[in-house]
MOPAC internal coordinates of N, CA, C and O (Angstrom, degrees):
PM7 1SCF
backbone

  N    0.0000 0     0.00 0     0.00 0    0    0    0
  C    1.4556 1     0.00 0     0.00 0    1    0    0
  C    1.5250 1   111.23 1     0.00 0    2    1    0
  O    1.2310 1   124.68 1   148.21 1    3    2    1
  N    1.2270 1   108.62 1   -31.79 1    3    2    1
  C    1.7414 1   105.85 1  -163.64 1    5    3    2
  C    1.7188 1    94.02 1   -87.55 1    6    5    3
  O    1.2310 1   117.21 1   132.79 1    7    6    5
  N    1.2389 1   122.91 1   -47.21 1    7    6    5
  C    1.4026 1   127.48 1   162.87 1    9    7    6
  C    1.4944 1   123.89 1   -35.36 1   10    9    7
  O    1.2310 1   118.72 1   147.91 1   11   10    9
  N    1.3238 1   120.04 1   -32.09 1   11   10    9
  C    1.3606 1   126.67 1   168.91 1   13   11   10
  C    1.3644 1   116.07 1   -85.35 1   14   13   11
  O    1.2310 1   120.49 1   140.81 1   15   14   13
  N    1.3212 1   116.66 1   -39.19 1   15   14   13
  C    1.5514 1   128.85 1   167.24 1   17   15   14
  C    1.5863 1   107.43 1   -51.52 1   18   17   15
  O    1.2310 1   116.41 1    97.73 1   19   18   17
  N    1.0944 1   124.43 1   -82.27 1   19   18   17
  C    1.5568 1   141.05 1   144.52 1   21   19   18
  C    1.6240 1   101.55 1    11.11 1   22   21   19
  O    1.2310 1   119.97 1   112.22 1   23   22   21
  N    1.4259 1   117.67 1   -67.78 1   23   22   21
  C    1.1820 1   110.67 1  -158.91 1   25   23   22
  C    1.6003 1   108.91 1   -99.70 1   26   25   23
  O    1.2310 1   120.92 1  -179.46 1   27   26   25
  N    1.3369 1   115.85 1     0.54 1   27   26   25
  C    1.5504 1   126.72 1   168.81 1   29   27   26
  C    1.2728 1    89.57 1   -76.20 1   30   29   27
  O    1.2310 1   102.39 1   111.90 1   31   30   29
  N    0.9501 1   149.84 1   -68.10 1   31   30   29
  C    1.4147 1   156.95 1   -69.40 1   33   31   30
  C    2.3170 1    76.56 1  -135.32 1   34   33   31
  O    1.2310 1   128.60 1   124.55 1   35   34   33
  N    1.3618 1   101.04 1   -55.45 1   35   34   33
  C    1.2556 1    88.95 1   179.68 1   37   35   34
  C    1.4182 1   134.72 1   -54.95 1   38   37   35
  O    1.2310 1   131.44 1   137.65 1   39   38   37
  N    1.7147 1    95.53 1   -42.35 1   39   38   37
  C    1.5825 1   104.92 1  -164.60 1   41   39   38
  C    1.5816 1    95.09 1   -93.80 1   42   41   39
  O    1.2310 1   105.68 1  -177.43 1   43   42   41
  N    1.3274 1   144.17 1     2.57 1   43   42   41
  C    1.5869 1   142.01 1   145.94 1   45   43   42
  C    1.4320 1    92.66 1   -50.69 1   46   45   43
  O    1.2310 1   110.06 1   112.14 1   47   46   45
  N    1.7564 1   136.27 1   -67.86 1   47   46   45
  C    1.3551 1   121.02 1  -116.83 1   49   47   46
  C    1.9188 1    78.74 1   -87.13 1   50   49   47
  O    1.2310 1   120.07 1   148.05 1   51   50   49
  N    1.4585 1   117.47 1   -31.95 1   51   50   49
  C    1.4825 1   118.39 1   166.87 1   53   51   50
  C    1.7359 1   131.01 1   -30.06 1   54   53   51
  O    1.2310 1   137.15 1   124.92 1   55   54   53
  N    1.4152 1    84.38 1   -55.08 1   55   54   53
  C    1.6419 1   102.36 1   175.12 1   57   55   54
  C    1.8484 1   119.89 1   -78.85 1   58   57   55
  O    1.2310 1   124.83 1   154.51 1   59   58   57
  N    1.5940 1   108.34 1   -25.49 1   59   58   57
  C    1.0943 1   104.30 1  -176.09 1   61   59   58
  C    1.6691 1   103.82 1   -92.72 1   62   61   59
  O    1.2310 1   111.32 1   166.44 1   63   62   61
  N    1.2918 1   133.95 1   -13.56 1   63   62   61
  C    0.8803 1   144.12 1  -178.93 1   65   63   62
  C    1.6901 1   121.89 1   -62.45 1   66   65   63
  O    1.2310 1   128.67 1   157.25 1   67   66   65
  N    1.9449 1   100.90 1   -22.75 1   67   66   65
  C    1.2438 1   102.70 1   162.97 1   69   67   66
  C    1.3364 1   138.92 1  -111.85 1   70   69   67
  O    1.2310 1   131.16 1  -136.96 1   71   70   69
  N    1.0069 1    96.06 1    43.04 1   71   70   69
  C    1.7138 1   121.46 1  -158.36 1   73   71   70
  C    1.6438 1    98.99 1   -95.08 1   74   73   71
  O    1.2310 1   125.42 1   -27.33 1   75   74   73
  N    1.1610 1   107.19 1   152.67 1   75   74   73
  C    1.8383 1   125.46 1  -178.08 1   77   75   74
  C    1.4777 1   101.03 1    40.05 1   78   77   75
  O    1.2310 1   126.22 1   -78.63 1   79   78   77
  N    1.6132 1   105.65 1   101.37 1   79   78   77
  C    1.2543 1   119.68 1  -170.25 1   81   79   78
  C    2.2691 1    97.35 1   -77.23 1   82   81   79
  O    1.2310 1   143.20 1   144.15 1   83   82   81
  N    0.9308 1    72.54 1   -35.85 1   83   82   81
  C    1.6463 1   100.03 1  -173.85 1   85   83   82
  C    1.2995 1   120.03 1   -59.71 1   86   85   83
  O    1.2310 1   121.68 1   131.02 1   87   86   85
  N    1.4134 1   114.39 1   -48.98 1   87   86   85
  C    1.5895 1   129.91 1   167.32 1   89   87   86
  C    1.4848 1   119.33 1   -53.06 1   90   89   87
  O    1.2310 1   127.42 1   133.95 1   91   90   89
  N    1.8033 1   103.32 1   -46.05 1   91   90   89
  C    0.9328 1   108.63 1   157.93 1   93   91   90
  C    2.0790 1   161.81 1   -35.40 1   94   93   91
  O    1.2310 1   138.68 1   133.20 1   95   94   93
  N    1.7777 1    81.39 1   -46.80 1   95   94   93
  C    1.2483 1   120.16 1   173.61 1   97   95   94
  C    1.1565 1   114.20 1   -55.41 1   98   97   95
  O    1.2310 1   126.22 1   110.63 1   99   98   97
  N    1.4139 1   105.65 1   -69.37 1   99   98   97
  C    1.0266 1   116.74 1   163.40 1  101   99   98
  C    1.7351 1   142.36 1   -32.07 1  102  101   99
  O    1.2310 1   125.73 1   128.52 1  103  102  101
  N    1.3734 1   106.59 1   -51.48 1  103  102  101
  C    1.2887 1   125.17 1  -170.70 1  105  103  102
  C    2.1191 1    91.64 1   -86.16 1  106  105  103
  O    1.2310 1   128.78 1   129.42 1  107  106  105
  N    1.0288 1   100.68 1   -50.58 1  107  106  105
  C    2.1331 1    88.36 1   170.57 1  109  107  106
  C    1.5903 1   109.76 1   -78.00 1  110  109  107
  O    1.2310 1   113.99 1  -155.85 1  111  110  109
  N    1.3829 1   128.97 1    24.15 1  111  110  109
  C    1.5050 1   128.35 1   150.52 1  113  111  110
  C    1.2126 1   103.83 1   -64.15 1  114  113  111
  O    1.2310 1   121.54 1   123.17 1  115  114  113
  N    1.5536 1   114.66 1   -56.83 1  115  114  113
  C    1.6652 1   126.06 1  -169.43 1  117  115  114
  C    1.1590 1    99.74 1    87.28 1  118  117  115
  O    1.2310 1   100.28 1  -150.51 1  119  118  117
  N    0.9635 1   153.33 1    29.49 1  119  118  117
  C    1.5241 1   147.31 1   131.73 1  121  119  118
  C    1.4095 1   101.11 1   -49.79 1  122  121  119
  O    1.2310 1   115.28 1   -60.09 1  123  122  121
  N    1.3336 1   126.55 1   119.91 1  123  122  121
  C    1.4848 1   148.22 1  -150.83 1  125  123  122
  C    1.9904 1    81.73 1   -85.35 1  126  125  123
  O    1.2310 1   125.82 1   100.19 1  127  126  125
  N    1.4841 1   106.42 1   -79.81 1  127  126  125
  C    1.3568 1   115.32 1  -161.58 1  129  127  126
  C    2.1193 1   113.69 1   -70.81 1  130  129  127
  O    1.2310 1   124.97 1   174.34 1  131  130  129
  N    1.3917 1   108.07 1    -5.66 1  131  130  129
  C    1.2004 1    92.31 1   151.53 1  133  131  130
  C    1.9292 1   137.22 1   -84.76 1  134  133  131
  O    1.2310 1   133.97 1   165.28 1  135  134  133
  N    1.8430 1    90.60 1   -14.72 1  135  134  133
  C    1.5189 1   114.24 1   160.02 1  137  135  134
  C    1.1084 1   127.48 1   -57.83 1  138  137  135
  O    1.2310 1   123.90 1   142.64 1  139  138  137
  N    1.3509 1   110.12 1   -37.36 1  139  138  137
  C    1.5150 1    99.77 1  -172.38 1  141  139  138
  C    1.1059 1    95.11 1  -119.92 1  142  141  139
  O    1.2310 1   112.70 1  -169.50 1  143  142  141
  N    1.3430 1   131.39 1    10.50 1  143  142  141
  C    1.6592 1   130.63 1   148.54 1  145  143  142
  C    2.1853 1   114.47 1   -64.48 1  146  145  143
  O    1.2310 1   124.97 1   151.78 1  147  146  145
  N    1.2359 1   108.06 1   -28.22 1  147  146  145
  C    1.2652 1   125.57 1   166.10 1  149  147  146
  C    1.4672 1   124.53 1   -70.24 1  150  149  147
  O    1.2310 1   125.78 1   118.62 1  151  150  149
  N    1.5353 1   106.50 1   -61.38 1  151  150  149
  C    1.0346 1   123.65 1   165.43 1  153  151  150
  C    1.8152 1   120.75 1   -39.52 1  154  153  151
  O    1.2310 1   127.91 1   149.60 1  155  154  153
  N    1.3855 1   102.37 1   -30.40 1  155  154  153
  C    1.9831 1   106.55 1  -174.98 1  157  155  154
  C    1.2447 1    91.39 1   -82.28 1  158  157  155
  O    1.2310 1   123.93 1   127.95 1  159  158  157
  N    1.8469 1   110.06 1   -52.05 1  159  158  157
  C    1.5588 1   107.94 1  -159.89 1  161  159  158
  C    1.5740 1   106.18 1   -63.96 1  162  161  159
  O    1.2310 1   104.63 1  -164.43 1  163  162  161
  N    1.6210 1   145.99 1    15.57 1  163  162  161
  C    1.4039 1   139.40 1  -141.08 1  165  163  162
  C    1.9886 1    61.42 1  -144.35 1  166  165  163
  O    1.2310 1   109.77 1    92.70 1  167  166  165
  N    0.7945 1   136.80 1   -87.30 1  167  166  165
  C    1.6265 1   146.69 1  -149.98 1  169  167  166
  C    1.9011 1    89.57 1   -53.91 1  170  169  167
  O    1.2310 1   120.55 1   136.68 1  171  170  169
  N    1.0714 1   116.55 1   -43.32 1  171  170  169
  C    1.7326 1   111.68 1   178.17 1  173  171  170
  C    1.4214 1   110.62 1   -60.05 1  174  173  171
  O    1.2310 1   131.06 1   121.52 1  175  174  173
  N    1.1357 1    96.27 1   -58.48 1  175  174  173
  C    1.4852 1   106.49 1  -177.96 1  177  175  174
  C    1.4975 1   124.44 1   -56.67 1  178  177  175
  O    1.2310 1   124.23 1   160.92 1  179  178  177
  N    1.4798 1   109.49 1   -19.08 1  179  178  177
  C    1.3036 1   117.39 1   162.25 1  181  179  178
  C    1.0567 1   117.47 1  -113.23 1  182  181  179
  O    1.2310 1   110.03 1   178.12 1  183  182  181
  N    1.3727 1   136.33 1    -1.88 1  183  182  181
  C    1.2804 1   112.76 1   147.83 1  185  183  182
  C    1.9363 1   138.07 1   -74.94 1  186  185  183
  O    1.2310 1   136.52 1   137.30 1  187  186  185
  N    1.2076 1    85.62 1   -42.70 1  187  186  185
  C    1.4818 1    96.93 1  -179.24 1  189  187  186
  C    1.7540 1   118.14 1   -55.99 1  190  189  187
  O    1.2310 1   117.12 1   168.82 1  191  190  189
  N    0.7072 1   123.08 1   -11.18 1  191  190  189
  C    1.6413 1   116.06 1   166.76 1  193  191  190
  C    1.6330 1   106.35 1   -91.75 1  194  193  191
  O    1.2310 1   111.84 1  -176.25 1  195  194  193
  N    1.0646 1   132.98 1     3.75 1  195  194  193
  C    1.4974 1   147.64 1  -168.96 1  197  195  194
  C    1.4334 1    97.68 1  -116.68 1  198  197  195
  O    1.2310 1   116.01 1   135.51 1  199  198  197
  N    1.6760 1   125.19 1   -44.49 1  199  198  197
  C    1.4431 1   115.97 1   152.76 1  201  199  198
  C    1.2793 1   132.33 1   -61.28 1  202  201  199
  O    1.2310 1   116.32 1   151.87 1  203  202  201
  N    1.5890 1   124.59 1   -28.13 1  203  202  201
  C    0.9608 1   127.85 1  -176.07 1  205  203  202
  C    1.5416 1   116.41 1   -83.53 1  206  205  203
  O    1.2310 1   123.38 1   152.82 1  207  206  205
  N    1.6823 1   111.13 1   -27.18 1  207  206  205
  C    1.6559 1   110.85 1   177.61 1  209  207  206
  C    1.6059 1    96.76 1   -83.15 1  210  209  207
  O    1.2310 1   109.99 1   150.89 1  211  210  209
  N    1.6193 1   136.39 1   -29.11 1  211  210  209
  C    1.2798 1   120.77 1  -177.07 1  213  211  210
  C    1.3169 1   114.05 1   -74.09 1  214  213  211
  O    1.2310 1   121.61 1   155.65 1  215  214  213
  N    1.6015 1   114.53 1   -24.35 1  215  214  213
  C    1.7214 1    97.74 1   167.79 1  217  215  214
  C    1.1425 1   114.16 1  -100.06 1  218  217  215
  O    1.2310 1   111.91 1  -167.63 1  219  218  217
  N    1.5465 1   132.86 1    12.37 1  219  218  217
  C    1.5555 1   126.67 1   148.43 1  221  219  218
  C    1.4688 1   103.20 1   -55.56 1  222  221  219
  O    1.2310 1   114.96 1   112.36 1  223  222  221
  N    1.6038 1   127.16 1   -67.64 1  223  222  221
  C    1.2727 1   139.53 1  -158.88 1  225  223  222
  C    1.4524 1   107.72 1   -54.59 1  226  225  223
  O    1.2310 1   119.33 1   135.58 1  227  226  225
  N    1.7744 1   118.88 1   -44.42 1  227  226  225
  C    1.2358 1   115.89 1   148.17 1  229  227  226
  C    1.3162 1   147.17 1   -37.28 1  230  229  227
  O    1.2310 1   135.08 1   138.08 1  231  230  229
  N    0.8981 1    88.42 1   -41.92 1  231  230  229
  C    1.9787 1   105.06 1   171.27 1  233  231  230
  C    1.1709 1   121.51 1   -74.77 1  234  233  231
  O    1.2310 1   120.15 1   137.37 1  235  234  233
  N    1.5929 1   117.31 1   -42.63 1  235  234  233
  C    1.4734 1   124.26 1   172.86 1  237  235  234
  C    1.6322 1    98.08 1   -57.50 1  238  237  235
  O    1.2310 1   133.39 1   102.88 1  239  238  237
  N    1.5467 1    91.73 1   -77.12 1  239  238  237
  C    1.5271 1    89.38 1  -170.88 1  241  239  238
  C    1.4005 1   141.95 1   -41.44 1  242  241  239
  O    1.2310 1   125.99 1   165.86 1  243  242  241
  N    1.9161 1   106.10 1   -14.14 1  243  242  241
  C    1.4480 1   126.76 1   141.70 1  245  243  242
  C    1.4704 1   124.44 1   -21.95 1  246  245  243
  O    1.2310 1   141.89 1    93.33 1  247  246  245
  N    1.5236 1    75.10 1   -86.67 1  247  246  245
  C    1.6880 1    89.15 1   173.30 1  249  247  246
  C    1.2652 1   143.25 1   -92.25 1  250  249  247
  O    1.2310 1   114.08 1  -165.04 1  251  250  249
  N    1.5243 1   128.81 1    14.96 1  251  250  249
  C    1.3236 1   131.90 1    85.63 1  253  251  250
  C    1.4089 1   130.12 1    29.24 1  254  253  251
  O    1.2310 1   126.08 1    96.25 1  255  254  253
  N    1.1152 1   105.91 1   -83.75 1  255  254  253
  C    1.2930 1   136.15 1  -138.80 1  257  255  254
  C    1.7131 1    88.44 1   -95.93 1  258  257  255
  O    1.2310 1   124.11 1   112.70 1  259  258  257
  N    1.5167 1   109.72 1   -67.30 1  259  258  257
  C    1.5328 1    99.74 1  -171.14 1  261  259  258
  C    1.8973 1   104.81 1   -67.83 1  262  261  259
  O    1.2310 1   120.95 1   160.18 1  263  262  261
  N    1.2234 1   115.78 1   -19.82 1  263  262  261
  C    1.7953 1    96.27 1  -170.62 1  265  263  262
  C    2.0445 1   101.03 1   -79.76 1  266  265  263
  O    1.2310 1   118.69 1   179.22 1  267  266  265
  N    1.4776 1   120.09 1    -0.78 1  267  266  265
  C    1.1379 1   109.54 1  -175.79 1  269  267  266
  C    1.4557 1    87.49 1   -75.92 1  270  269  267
  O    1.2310 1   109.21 1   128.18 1  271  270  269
  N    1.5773 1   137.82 1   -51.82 1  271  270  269
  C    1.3262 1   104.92 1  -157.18 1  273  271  270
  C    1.7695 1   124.32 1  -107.55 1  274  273  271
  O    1.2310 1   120.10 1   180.00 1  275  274  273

């Protein structure tokens, strides 16, 4: 099992490795400030759905909380 995992696990990081031909381009221009202009927009983009399920979970757990008493 771990041997098959192991070797999924390789040929994913293969395939994902060539992904966003574009992102790429960009970032081997070497333009410093279009890099880390990418770099925020990649950190936004992953954060905000992680804000949006922690203040769902907040909210439930709100109200929750007030219909117990």
């Amino acid at each position: 099992m771990k041997t098959r995992l192991s070797i999924l696990f390789v040929l994913c990081f293969q395939l994902l490795e060539a992904q966003c031909a574009m992102c790429k381009a960009v970032v081997e221009q070497g333009n410093i400030s279009e890099a880390e202009g990418l770099n925020d927009g990649i950190l936004y983009l992953m954060a905000l759905p992680y804000l949006l399920l922690g203040g769902l979970f907040f909210a439930i757990g709100k109200y929750r909380k007030r219909t117990k008493k």
